[in-house]
mmJSON file of the N, C-alpha and C atoms, coordinates in Angstrom:
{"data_MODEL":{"atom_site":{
"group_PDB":["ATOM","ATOM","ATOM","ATOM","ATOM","ATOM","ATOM","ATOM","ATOM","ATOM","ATOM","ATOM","ATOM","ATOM","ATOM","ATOM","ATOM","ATOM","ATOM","ATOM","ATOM","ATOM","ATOM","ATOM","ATOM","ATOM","ATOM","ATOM","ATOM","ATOM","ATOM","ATOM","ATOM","ATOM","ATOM","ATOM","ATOM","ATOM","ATOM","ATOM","ATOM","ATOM","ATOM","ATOM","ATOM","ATOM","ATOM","ATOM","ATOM","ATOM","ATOM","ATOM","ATOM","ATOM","ATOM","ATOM","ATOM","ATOM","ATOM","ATOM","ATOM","ATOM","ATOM","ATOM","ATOM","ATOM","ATOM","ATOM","ATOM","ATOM","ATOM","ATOM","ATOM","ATOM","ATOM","ATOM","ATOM","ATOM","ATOM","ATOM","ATOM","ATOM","ATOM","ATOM","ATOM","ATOM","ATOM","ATOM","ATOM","ATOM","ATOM","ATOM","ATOM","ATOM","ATOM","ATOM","ATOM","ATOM","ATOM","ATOM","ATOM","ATOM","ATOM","ATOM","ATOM","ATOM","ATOM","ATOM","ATOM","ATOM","ATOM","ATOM","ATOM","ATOM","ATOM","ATOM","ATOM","ATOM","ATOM","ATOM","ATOM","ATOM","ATOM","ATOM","ATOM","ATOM","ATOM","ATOM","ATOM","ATOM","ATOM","ATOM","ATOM","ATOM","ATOM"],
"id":[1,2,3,4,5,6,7,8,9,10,11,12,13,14,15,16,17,18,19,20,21,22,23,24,25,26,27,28,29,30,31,32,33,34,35,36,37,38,39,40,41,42,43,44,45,46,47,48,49,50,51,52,53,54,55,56,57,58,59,60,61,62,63,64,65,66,67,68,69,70,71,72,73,74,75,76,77,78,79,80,81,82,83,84,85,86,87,88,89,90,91,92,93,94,95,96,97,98,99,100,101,102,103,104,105,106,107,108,109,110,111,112,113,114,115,116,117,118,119,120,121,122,123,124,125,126,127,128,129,130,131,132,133,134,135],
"type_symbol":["N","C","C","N","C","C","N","C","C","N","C","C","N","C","C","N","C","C","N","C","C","N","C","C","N","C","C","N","C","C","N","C","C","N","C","C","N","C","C","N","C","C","N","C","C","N","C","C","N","C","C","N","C","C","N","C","C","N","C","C","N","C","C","N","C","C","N","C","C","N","C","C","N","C","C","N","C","C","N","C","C","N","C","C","N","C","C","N","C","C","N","C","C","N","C","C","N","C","C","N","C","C","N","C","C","N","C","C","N","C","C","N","C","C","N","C","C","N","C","C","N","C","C","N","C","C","N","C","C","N","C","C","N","C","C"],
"label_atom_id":["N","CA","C","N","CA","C","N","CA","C","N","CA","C","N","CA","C","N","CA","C","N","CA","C","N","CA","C","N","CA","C","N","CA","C","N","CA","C","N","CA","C","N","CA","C","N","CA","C","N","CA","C","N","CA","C","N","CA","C","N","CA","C","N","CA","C","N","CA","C","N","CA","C","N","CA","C","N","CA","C","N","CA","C","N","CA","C","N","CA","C","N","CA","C","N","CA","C","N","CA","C","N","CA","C","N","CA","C","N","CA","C","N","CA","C","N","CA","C","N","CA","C","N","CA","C","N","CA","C","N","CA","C","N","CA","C","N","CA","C","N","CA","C","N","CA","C","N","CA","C","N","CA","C","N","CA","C"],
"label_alt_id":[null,null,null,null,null,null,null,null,null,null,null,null,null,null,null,null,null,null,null,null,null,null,null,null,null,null,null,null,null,null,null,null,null,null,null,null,null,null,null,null,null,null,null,null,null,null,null,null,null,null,null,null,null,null,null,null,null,null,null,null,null,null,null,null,null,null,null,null,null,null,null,null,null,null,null,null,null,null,null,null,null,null,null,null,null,null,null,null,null,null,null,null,null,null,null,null,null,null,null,null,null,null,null,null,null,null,null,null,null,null,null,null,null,null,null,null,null,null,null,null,null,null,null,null,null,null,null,null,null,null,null,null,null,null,null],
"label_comp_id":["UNK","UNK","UNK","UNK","UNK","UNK","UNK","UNK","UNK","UNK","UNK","UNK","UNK","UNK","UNK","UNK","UNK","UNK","UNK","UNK","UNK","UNK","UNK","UNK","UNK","UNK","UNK","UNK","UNK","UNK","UNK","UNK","UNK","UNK","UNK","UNK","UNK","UNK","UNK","UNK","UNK","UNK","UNK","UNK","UNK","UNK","UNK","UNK","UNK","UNK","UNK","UNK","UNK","UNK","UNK","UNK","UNK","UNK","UNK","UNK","UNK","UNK","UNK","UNK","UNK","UNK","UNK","UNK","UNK","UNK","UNK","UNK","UNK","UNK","UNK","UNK","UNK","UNK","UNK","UNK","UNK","UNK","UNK","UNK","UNK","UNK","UNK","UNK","UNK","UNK","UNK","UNK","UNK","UNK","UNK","UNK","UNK","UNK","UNK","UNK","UNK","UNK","UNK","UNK","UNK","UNK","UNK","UNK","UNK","UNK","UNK","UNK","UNK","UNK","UNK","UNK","UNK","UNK","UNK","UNK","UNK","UNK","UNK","UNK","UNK","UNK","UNK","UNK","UNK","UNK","UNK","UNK","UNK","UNK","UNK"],
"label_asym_id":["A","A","A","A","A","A","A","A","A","A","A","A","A","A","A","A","A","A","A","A","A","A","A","A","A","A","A","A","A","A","A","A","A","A","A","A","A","A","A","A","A","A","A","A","A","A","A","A","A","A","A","A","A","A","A","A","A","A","A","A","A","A","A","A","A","A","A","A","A","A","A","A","A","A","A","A","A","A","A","A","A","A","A","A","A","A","A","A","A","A","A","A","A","A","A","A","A","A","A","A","A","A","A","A","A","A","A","A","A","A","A","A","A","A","A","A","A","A","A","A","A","A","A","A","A","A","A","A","A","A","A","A","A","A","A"],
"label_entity_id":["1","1","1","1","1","1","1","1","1","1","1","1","1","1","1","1","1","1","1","1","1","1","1","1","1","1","1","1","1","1","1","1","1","1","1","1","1","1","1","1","1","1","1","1","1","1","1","1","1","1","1","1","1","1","1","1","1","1","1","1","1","1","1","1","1","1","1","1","1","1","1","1","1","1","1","1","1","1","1","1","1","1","1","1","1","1","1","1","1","1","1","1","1","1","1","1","1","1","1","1","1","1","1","1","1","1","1","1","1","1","1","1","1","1","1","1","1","1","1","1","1","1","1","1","1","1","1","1","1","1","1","1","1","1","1"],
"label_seq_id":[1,1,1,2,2,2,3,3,3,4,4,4,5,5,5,6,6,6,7,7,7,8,8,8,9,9,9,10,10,10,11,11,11,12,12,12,13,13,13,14,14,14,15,15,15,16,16,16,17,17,17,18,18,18,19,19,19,20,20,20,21,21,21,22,22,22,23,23,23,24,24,24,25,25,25,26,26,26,27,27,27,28,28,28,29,29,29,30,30,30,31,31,31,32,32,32,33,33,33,34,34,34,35,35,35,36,36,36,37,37,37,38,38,38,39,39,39,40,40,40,41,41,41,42,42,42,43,43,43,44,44,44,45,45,45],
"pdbx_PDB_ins_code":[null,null,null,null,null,null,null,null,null,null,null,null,null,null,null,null,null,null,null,null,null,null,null,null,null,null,null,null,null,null,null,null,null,null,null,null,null,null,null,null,null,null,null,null,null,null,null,null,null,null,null,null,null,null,null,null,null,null,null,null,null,null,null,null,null,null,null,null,null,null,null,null,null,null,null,null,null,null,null,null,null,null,null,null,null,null,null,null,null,null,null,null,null,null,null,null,null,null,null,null,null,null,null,null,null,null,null,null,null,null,null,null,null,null,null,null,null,null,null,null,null,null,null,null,null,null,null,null,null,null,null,null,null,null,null],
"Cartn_x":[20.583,19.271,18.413,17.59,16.707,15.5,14.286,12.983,12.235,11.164,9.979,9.251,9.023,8.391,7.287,6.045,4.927,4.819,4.655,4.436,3.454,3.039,1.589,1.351,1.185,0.748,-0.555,-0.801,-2.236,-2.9,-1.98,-2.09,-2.429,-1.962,-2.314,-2.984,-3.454,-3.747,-3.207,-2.161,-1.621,-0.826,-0.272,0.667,2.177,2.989,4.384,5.152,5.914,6.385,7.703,8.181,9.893,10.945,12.171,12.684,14.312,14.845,15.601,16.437,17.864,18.432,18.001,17.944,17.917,16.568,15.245,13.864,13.591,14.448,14.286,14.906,16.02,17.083,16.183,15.667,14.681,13.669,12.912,11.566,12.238,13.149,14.05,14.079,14.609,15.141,13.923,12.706,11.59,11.051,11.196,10.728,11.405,12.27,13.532,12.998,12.279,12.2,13.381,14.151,15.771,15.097,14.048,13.15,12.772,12.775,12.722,11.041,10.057,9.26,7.914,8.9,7.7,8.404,9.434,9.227,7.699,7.964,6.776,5.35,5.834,4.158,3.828,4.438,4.731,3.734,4.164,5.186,4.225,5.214,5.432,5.325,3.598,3.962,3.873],
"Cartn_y":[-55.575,-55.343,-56.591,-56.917,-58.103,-57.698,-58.333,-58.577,-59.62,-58.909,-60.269,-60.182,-61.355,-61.738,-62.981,-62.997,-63.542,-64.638,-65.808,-66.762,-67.539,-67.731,-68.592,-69.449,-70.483,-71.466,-71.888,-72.133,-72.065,-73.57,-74.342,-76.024,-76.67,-76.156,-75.876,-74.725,-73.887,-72.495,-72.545,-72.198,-71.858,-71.131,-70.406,-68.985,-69.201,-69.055,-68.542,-67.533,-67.354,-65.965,-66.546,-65.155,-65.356,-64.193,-64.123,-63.362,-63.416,-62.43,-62.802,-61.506,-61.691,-60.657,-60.419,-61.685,-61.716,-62.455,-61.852,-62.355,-63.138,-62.625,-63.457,-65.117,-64.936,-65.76,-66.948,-66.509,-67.4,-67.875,-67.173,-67.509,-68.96,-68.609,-70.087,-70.937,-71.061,-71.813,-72.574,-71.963,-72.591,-73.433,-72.697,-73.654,-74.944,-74.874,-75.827,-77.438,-76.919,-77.765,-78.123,-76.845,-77.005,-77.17,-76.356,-75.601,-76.779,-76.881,-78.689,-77.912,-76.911,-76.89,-76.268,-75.949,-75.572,-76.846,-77.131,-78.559,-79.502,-79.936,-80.416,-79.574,-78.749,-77.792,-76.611,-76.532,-75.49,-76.028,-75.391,-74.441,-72.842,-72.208,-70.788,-69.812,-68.68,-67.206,-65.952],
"Cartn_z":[-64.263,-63.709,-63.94,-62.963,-62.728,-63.391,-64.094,-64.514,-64.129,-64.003,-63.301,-64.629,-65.274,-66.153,-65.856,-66.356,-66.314,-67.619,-67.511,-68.863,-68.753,-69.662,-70.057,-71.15,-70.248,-71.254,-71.75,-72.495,-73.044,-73.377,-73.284,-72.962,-71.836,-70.764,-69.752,-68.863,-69.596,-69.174,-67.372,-67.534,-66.364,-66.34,-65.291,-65.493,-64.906,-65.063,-63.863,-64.014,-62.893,-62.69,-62.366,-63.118,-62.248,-62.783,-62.764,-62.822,-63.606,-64.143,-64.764,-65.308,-65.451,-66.137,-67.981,-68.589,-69.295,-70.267,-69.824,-70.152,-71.247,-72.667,-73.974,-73.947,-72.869,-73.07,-72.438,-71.34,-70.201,-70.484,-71.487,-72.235,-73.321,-73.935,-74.501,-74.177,-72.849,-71.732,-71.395,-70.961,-70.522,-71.476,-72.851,-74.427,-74.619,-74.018,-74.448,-73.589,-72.246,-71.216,-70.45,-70.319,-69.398,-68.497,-67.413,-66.383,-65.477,-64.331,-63.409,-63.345,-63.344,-62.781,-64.252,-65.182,-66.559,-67.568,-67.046,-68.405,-68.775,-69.717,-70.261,-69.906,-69.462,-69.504,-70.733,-71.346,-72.647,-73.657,-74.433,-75.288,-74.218,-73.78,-73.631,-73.887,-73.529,-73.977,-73.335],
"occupancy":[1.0,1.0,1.0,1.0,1.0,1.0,1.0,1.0,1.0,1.0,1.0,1.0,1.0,1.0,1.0,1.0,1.0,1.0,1.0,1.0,1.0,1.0,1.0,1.0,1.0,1.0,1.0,1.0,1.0,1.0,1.0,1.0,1.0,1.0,1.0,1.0,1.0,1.0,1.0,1.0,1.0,1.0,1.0,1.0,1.0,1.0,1.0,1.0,1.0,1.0,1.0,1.0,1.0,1.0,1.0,1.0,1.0,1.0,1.0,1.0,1.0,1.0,1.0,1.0,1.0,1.0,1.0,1.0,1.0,1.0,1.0,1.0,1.0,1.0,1.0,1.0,1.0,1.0,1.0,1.0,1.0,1.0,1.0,1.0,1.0,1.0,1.0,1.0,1.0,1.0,1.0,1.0,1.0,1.0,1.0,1.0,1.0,1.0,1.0,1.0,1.0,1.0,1.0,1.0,1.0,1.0,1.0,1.0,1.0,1.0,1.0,1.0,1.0,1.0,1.0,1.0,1.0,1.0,1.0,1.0,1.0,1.0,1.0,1.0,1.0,1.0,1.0,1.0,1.0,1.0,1.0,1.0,1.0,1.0,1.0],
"B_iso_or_equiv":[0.0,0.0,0.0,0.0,0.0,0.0,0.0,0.0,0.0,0.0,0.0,0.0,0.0,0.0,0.0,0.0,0.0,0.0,0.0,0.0,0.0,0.0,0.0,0.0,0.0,0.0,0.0,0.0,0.0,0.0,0.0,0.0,0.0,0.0,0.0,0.0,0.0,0.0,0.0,0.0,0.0,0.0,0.0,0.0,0.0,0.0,0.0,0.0,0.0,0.0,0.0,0.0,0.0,0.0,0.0,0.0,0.0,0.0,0.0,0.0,0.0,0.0,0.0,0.0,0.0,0.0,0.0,0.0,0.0,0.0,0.0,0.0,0.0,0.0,0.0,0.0,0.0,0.0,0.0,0.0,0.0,0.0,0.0,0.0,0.0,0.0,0.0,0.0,0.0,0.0,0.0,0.0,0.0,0.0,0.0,0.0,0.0,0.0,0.0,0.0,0.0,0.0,0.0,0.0,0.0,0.0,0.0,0.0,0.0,0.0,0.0,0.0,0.0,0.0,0.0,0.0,0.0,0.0,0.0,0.0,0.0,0.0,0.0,0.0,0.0,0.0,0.0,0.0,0.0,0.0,0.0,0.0,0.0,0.0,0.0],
"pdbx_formal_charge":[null,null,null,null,null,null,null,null,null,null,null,null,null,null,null,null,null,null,null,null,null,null,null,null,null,null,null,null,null,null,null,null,null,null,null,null,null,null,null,null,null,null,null,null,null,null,null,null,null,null,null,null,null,null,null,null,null,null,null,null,null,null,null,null,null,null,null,null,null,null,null,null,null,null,null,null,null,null,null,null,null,null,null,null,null,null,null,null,null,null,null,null,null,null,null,null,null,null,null,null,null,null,null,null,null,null,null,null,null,null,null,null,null,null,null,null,null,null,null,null,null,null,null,null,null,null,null,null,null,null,null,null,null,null,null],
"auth_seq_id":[1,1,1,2,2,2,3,3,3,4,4,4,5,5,5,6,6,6,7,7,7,8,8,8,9,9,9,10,10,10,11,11,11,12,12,12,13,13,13,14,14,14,15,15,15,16,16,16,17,17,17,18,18,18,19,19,19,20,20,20,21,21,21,22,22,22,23,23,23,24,24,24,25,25,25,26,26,26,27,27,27,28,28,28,29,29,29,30,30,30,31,31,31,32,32,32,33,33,33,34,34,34,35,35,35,36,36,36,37,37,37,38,38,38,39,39,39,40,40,40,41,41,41,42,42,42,43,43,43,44,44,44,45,45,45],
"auth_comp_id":["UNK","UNK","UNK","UNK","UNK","UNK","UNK","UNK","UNK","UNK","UNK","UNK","UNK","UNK","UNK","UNK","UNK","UNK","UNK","UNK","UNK","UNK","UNK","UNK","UNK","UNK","UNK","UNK","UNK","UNK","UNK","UNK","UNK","UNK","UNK","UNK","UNK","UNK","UNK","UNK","UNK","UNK","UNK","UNK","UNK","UNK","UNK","UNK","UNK","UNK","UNK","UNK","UNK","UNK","UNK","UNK","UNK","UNK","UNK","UNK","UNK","UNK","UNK","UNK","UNK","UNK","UNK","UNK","UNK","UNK","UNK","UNK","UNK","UNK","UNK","UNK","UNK","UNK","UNK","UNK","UNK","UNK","UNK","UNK","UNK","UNK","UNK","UNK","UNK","UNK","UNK","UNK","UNK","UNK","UNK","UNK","UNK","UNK","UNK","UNK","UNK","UNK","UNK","UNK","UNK","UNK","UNK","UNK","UNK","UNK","UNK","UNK","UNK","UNK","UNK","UNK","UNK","UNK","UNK","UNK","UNK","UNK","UNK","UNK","UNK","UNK","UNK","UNK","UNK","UNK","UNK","UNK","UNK","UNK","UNK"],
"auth_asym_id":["A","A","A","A","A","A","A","A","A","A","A","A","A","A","A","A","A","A","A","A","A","A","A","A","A","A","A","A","A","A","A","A","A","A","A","A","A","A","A","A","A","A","A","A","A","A","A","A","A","A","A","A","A","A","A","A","A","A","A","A","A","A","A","A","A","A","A","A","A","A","A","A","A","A","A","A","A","A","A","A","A","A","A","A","A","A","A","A","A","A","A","A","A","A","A","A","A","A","A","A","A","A","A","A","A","A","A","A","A","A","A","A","A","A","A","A","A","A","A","A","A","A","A","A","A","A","A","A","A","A","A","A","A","A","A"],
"auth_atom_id":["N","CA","C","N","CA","C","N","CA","C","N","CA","C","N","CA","C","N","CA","C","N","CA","C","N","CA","C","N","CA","C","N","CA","C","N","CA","C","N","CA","C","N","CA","C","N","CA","C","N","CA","C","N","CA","C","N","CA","C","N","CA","C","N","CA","C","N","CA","C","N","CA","C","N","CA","C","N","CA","C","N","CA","C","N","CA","C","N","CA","C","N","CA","C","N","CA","C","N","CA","C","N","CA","C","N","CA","C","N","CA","C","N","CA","C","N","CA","C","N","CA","C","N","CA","C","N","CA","C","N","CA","C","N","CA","C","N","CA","C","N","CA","C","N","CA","C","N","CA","C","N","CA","C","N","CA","C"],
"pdbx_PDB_model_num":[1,1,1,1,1,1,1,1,1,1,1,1,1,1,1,1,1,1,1,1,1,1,1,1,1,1,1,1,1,1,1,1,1,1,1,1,1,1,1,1,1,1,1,1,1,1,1,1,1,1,1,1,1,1,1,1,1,1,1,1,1,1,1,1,1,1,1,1,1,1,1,1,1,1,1,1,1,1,1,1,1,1,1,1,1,1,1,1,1,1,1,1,1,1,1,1,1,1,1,1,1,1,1,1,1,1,1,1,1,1,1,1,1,1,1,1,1,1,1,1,1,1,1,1,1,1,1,1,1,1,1,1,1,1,1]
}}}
């Protein structure tokens, strides 16, 4: 099953959306700066 999850950064106060089987794993992923479109915009909550 798929999830749409909402994240926010507060460095940027800006938001994104997206979706995912696995939400914890993805919220990582975005921390990490794997992401071509939330890299360097984090840290992530």
């Amino acid at each position: 099953m798929f999830y749409v999850y909402i994240i926010y950064s507060k460095t940027f106060d800006i938001y994104y959306k997206g979706f995912s089987e696995d939400v914890a794993q993805r919220l990582l992923y975005h921390n990490e700066n794997r992401s071509r479109y939330t890299s360097n915009k984090g840290p992530w909550d």
